[in-house]
Each structure stands twice: as structure tokens, then as C-alpha cells.
N, C-alpha and C positions, 0 to 999 in steps of 0.2 A: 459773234462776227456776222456782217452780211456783206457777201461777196455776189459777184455778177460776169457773165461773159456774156456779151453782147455779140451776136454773129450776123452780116448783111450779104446782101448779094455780091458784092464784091469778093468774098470771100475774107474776108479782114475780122478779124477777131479781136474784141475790145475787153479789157479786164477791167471790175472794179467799175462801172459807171455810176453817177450817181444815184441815189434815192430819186431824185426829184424827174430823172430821165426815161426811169422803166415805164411809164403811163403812153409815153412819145413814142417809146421803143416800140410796144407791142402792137398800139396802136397803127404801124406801118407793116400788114399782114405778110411782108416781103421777112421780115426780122426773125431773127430769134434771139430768144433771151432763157437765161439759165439762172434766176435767182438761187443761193442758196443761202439760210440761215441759221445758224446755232450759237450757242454758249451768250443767248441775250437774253435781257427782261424779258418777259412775257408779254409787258405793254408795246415794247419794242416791236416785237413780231407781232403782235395784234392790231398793231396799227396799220406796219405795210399790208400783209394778207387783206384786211378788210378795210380800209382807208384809199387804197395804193387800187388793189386787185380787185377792190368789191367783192370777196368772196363769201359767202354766205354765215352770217353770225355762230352756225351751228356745227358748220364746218369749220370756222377756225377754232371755234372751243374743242372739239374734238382731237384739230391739230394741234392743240395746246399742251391736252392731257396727258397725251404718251401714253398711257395704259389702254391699247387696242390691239385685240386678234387683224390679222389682216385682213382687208376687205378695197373693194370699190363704192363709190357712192356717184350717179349720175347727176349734178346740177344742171345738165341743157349746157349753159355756154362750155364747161370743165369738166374733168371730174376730179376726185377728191380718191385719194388712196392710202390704203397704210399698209407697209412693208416691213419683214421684218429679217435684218443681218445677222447672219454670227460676226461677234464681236470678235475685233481682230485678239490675236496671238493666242488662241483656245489653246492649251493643254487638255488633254484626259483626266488627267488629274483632278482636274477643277471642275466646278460644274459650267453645262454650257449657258453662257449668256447671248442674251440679243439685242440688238439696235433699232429701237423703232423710228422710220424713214417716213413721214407725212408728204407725200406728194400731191401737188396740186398739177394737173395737164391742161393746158390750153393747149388754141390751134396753133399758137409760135412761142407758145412760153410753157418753161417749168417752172413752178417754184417747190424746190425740196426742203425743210422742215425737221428740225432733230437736236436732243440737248446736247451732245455731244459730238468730237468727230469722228467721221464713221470711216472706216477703212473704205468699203466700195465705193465711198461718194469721192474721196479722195483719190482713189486711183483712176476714173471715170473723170474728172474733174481736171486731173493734170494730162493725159492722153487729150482733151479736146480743147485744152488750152494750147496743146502745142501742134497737133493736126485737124483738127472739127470733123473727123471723121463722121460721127452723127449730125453734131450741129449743123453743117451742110445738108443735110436730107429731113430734119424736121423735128418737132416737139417729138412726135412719136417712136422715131430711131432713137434719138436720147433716151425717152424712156426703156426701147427694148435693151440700149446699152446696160441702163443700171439693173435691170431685172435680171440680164442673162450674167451680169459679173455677180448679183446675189447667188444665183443656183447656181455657178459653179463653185463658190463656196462652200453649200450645203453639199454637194455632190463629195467632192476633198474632205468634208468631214466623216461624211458616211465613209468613204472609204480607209479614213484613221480609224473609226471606229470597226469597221471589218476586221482592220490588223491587230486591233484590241481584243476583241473576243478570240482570233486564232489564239495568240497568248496566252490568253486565258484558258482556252482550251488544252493548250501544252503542260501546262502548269497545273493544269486538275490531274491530269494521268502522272507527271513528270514529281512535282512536288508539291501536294494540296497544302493549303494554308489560311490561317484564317481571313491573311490579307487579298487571297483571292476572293471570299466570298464581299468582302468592301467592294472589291474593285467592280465583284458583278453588279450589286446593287448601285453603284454610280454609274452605270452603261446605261443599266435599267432605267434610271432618274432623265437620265438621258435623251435616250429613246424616247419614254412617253412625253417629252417636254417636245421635241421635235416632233412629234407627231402630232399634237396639239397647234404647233404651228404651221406645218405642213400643208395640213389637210386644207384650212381655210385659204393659207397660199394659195396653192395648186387650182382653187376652186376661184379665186380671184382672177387668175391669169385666165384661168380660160372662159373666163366672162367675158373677158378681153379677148378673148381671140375667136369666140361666137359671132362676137358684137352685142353683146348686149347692154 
């Protein structure tokens, strides 16, 4: 799918505009434009990002691949970002997955990037379709929208996972079993998976918030 909301000084918010329009659009520094793309060909999306966007051959290969820790990359006109969600309706049970979010930022445009649909790009996505709370203040407030709806996700998970190990704990003193020693080693799996993502996160954002 590639979808678009198109937002101008008027305050008017246009859904869906063409392929052929985004070049017009960004091009009027007044605009903002909110590309997003998933569930397409590869040549599909290879063609708007670098045909459409110009953005850097290495960069969209990158966006292409989906198997990246998160990180920033500076181009001068953009930058190039990769993000990473828990995946909607986690259980404890299960192990946790993630959604990797390729974001490209301009000075009036986003374009977000992803195989799949992603809960926070969705809830972010329908909020400014129906108010532009961000879109009205800029590429940049959009982005902080999507970054701060990621980390409260992670934050809700962390704190499932607290209510897990009390449990757990209850359950070693109350009645030890061997399904408790499973359940610790899936926290454990857990853990060090999020921390693996975390950390590069964390160090991401506040590259961004250095300036560098």
C-alpha cells in the first residue's frame, strides 16, 4: 500500500494524493507531506524513494533490507532512520517481536517505510488524519509523534514484564515448578533482546536531540 496525507497552510488535510503530486507537494516549503509505504514490491518502493525522493541508492537499499539495529544516518538534505516497535498484541508467553520503521525526514516531508502494518504508525496515522496535530507544526513534530508513541510502548511492556517476574517470584516461594523455571528463561530471552535494541535506540534519539 502507499498512502499519503498531504497538509498546507490552510490547515486542510488531503488523503491519498497522487504518486505523480508528492514532487509538487514538497517542493512548496509551506507543505507537508507524510508518505507511508508497505505490503509492496520492492521495485515499487524503490522507485518512489529514489526516482520520486532522490534519496541516496544506499539509503534505500538499506530501507529495503529490514534487518537493521537502529540507528540515524545524516545525507545533508535528510536524514535516513531506522526504528524499531514492539509488535502489536505481545503476550508474555510468546517471544517479543519487533517492527522495523525506515524513516526518511525532510524539511516538510516524512516518508516512513515497513513490510508490514505497524500498530504505532497506525494509531499516529489515524489521530492526524482527523486532527494534524503534528502535521500542523512540522516534519519534526511528526517525527517526535512517532518516536514518543514507540517508547510508550516499550515503557507498557516493561512494566508487563515487572508484573511477570512479581509472579514469578510468588510462585518460587508459593509453589516452585518446573514451568516456572521456562517462564524465567523466556523473560530472560526477553530482556536481553530488548536490550539489544534499546541501547542503540536510546543512543539514536539522543543524537537527535544533541543535534548531531
Amino acid at each position: 500500500m502507499i498512502r499519503s496525507l498531504k497538509w498546507t497552510p490552510d490547515e486542510e488535510v488531503k488523503s491519498n494524493i497522487k504518486v505523480e503530486e508528492y514532487l509538487a507537494t514538497i517542493k512548496d516549503a509551506s507543505n507537508l507531506l507524510w508518505v507511508d509505504i508497505y505490503n509492496e514490491p520492492k521495485d515499487v518502493g524503490e522507485a518512489i524513494l529514489q526516482e520520486i525522493f532522490k534519496f541516496h541508492p544506499l539509503a534505500v537499499a538499506d530501507a529495503l533490507d529490514e534487518i537493521h539495529i537502529p540507528k540515524v544516518d545524516d545525507w545533508g538534505e535528510y536524514l535516513y532512520l531506522v526504528v524499531r516497535a514492539i509488535a502489536a498484541e505481545k503476550e508474555l508467553e510468546e517471544q517479543i517481536k519487533t517492527d522495523e520503521i525506515d524513516i526518511f525526514l525532510g524539511k516538510n516531508y516524512i516518508v516512513t517505510y515497513h513490510d508490514q502494518p505497524v500498530d504505532v504508525i497506525e494509531q499516529v496515522w489515524e489521530r492526524e488524519e482527523k486532527t494534524n496535530r503534528s502535521l500542523e507544526h512540522g516534519a519534526n513534530r511528526l517525527l517526535y509523534s512517532l518516536i514518543d508513541e514507540i517508547a510508550t510502548d516499550y515503557i507498557y511492556l516493561a512494566e508487563n514484564i515487572d508484573e511477570a517476574i512479581d509472579t514469578i517470584e510468588d510462585q518460587l516461594f508459593d509453589n516452585p515448578a518446573p514451568s516456572v523455571l521456562e517462564k524465567i528463561f523466556s523473560l530472560k530471552r526477553d530482556l536481553l533482546l530488548l536490550r539489544r535494541i534499546i541501547a542503540p535506540q536510546r543512543e539514536m534519539v539522543n543524537k537527535l536531540s544533541r543535534g548531531d
